[in-house]
N, CA, C and O atoms as CSV, one atom per row, in Angstrom:
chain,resi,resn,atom,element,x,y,z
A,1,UNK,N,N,97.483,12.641,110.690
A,1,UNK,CA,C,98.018,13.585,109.737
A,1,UNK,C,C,97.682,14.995,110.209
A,1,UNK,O,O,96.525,15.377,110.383
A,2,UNK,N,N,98.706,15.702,110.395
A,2,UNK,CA,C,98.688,16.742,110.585
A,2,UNK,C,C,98.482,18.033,109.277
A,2,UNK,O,O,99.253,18.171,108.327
A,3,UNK,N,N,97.448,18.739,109.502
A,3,UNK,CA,C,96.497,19.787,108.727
A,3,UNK,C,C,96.476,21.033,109.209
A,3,UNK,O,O,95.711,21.332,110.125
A,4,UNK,N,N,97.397,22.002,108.596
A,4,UNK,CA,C,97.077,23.801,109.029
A,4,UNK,C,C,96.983,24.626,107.470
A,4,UNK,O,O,97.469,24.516,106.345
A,5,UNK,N,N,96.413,25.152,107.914
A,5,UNK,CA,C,95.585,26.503,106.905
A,5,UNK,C,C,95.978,27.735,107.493
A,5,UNK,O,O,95.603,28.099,108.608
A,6,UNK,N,N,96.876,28.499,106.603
A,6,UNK,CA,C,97.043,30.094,106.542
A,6,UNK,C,C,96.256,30.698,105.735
A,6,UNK,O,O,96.560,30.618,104.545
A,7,UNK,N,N,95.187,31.373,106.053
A,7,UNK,CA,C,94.379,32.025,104.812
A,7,UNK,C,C,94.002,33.476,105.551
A,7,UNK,O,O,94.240,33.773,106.722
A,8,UNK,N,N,93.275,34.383,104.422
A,8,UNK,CA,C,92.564,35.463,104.665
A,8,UNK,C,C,91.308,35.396,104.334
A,8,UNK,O,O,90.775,34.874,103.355
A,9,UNK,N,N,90.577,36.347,105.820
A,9,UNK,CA,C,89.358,35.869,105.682
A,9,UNK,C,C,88.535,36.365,104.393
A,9,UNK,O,O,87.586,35.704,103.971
A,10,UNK,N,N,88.901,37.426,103.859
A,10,UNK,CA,C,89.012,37.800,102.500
A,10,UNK,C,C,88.550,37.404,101.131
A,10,UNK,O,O,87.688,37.771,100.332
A,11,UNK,N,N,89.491,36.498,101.202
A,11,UNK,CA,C,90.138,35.837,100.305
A,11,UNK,C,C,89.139,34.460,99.399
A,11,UNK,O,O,88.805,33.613,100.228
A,12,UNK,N,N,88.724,34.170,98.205
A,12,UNK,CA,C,87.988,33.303,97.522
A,12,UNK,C,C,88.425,32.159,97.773
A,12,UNK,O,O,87.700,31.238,98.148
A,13,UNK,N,N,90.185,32.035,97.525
A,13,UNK,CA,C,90.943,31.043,96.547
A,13,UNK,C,C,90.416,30.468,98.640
A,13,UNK,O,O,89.701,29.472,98.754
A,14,UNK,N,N,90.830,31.142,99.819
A,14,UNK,CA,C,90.984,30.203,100.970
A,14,UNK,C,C,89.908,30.092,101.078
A,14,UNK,O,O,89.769,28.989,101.607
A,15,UNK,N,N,88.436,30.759,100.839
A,15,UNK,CA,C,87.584,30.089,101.230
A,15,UNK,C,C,87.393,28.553,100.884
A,15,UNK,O,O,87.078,27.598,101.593
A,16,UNK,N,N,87.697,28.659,99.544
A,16,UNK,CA,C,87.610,27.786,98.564
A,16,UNK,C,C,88.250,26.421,99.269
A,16,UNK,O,O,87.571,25.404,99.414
A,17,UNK,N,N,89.652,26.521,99.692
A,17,UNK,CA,C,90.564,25.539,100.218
A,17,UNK,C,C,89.636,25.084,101.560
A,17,UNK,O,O,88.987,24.045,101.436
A,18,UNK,N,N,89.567,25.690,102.602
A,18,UNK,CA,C,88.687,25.556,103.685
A,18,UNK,C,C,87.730,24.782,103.398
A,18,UNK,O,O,87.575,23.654,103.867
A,19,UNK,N,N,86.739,25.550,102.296
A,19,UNK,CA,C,85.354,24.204,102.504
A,19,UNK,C,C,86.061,22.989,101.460
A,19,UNK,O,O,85.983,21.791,101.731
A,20,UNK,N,N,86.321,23.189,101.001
A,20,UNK,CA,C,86.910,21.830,100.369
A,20,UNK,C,C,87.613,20.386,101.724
A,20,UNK,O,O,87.493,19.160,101.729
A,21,UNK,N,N,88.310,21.366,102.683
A,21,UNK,CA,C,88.371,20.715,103.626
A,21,UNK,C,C,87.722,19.877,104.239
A,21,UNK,O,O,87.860,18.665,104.405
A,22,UNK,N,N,86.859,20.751,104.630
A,22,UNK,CA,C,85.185,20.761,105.644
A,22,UNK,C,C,84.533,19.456,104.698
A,22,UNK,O,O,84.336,18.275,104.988
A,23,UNK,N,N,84.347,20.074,103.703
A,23,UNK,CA,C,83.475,19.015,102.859
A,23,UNK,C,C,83.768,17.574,102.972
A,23,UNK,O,O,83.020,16.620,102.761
A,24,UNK,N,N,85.409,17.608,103.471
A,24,UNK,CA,C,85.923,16.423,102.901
A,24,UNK,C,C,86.357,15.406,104.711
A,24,UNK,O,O,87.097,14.445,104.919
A,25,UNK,N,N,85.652,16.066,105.460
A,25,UNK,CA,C,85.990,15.859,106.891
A,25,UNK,C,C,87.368,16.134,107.700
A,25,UNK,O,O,87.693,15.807,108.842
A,26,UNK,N,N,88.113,16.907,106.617
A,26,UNK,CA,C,89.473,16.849,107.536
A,26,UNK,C,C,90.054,17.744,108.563
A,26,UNK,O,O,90.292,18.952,108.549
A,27,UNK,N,N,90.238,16.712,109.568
A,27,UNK,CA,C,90.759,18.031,110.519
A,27,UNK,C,C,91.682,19.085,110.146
A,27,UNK,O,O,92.535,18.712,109.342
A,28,UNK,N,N,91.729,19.951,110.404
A,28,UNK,CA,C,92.999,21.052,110.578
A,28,UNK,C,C,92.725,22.473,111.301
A,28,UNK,O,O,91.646,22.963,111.636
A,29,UNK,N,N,94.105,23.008,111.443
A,29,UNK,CA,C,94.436,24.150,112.612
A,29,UNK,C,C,93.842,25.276,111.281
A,29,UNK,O,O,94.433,25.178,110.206
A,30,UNK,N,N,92.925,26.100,111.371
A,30,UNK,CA,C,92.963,27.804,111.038
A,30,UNK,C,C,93.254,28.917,111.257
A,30,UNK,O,O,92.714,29.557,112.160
A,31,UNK,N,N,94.147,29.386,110.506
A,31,UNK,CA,C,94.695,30.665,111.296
A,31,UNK,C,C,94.382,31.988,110.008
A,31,UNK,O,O,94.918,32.235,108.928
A,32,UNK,N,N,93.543,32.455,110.581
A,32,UNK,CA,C,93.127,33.184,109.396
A,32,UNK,C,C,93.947,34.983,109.876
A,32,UNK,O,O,93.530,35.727,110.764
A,33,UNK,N,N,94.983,35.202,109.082
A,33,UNK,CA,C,95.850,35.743,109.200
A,33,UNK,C,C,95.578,37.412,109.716
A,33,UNK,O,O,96.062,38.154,110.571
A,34,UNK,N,N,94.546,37.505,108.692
A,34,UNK,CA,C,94.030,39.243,108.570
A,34,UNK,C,C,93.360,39.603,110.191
A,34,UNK,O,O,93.311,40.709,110.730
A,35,UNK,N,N,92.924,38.395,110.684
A,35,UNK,CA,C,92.090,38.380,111.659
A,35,UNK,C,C,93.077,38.805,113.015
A,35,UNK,O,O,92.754,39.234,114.123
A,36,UNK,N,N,93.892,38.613,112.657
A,36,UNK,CA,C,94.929,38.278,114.025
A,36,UNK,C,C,95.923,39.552,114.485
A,36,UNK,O,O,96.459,40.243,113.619
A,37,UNK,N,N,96.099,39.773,115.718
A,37,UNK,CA,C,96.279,41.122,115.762
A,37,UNK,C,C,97.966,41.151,116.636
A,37,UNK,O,O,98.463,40.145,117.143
A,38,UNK,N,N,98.568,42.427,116.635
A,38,UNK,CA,C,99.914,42.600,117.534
A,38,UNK,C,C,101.060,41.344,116.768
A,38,UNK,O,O,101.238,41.183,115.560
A,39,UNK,N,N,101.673,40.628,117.836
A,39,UNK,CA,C,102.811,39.911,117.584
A,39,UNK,C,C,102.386,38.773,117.394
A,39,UNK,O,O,103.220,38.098,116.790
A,40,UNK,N,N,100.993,37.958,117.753
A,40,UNK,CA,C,100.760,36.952,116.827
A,40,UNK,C,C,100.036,36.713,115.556
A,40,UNK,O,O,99.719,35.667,114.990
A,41,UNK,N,N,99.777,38.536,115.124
A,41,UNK,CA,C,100.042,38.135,113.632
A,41,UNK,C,C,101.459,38.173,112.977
A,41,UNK,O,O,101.951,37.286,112.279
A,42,UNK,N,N,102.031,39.378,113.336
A,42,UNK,CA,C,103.364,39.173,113.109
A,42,UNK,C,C,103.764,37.627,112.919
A,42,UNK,O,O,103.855,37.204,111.767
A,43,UNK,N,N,103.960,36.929,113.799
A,43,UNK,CA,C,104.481,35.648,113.633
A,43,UNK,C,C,103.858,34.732,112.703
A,43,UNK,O,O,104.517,33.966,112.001
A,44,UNK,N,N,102.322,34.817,112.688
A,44,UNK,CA,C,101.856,33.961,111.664
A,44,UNK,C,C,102.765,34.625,110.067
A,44,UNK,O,O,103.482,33.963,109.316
A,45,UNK,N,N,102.468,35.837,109.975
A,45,UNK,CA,C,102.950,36.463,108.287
A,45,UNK,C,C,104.419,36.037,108.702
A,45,UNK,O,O,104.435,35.532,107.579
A,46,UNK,N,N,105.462,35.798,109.141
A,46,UNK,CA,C,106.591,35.304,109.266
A,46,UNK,C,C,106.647,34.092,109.004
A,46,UNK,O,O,107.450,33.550,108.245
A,47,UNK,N,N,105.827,33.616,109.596
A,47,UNK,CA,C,105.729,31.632,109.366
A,47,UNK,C,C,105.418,31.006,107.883
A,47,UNK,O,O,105.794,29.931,107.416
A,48,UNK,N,N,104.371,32.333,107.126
A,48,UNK,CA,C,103.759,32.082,106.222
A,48,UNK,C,C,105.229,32.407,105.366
A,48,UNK,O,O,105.498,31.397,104.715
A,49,UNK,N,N,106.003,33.214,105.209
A,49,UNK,CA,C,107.074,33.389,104.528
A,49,UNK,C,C,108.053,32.613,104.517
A,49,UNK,O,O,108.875,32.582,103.602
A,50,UNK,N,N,108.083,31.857,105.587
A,50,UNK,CA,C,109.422,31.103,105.625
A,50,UNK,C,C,108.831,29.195,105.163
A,50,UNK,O,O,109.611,28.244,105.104
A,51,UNK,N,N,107.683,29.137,104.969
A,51,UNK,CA,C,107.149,28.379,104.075
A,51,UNK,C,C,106.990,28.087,103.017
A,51,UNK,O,O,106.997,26.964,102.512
A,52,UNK,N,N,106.764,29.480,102.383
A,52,UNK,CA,C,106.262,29.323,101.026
A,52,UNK,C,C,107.206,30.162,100.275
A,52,UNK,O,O,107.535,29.950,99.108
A,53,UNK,N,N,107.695,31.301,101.145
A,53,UNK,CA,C,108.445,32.089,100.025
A,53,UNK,C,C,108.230,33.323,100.319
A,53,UNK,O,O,109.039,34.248,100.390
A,54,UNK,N,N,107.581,33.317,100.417
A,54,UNK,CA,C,106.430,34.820,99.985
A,54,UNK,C,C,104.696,35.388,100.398
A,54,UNK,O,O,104.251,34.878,99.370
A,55,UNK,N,N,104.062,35.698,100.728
A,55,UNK,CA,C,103.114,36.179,101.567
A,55,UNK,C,C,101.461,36.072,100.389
A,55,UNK,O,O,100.412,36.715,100.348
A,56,UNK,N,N,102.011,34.945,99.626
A,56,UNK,CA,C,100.531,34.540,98.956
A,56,UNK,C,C,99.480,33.470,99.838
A,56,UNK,O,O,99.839,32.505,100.512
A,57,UNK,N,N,98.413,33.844,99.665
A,57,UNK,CA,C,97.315,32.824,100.459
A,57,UNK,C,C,96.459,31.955,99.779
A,57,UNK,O,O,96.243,32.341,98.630
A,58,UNK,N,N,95.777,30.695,100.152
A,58,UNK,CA,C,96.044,29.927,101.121
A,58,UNK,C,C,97.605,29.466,101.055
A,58,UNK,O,O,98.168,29.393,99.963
A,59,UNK,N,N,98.327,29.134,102.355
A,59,UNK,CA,C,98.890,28.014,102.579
A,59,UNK,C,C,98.478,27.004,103.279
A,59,UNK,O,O,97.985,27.167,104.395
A,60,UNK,N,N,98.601,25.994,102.802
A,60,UNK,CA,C,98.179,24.408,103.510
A,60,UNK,C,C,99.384,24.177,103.866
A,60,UNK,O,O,100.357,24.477,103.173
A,61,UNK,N,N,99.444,23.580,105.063
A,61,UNK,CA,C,100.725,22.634,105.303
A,61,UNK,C,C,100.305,21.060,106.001
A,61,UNK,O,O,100.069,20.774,107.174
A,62,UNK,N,N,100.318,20.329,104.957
A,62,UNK,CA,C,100.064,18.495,105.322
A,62,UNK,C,C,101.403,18.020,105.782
A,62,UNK,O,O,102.457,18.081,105.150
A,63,UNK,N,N,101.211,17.559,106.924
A,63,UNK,CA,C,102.500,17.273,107.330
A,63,UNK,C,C,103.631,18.319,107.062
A,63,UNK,O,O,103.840,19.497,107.353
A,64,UNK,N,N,104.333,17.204,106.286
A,64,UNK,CA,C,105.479,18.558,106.104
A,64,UNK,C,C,105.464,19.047,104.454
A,64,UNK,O,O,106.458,19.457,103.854
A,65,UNK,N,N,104.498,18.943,104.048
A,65,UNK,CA,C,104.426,19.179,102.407
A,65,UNK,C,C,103.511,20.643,102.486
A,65,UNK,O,O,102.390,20.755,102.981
A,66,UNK,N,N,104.263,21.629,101.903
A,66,UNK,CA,C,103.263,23.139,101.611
A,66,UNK,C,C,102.983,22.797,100.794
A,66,UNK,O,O,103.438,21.873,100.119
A,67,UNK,N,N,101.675,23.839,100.548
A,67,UNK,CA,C,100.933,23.751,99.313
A,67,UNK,C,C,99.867,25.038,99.482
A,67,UNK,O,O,98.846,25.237,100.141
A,68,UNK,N,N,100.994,26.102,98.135
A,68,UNK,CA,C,100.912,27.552,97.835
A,68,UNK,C,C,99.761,27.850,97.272
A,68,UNK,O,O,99.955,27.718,96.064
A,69,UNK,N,N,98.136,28.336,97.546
A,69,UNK,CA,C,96.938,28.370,96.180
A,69,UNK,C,C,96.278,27.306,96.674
A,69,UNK,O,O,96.634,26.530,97.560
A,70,UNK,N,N,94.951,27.332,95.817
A,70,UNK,CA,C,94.217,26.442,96.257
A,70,UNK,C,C,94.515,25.447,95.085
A,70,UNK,O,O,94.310,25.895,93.957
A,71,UNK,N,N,94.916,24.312,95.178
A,71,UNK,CA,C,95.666,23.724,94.487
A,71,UNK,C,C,95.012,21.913,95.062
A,71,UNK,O,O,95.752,21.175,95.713
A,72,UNK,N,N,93.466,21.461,94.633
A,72,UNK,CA,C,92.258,20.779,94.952
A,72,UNK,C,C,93.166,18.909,94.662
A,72,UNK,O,O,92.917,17.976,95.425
A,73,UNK,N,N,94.033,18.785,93.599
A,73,UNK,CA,C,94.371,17.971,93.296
A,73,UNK,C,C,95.787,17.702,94.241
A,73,UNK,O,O,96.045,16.678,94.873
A,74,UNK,N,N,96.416,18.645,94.159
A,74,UNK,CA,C,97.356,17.887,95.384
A,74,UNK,C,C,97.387,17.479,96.439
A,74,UNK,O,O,98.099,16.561,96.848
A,75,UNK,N,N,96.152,18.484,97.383
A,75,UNK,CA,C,95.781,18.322,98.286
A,75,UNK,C,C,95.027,17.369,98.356
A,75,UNK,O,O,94.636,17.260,99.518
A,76,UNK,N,N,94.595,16.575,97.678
A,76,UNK,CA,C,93.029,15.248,97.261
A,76,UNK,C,C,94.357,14.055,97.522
A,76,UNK,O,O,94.266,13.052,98.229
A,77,UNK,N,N,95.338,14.413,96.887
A,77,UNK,CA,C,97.022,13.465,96.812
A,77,UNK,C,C,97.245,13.553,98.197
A,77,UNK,O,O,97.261,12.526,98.876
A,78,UNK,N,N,97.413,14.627,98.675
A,78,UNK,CA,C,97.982,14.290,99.801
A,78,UNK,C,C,97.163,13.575,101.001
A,78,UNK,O,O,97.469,12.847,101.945
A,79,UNK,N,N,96.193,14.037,100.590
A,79,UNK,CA,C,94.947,13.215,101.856
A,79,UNK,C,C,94.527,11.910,101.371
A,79,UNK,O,O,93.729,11.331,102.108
A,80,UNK,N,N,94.884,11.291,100.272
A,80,UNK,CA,C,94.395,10.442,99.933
A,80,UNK,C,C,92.685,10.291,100.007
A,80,UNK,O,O,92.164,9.467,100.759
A,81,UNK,N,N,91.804,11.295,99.030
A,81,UNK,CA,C,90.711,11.789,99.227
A,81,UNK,C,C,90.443,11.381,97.987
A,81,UNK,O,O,89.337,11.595,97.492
């Protein structure tokens, strides 16, 4: 199962999503957005838009299911956690 995280390093709600991760052993890609500089941030804040909509953080993407916010129960669904 494939696991990526758009977050800011910033940010509560992604810390929040992240260790929930961690806690829970699952792999995934981090791309912590604010961090990232020139045209591959550009592309991450592009990627993050054409996902979700709109430029709110965290995004999770499980497989092919987004998931906008830290949002503990879907993500527990989707990992079967």
């Amino acid at each position: 199962m494939a696991v990526k995280l758009f977050a800011l390093s910033t940010c509560p709600y992604c810390r929040m999503t992240r260790k929930y991760l961690e806690d829970n052993d699952v792999e995934f890609d981090l791309l912590e957005v604010d961090l990232l500089e020139g045209q591959e941030r550009t592309d991450a804040i592009a990627e993050v838009k054409e996902l979700s909509g709109g430029t709110s953080f965290p995004v999770a993407v499980i497989d092919d299911e987004v998931i906008v916010g830290f949002n503990k129960k879907k993500i527990r669904e989707m990992l079967s956690l």
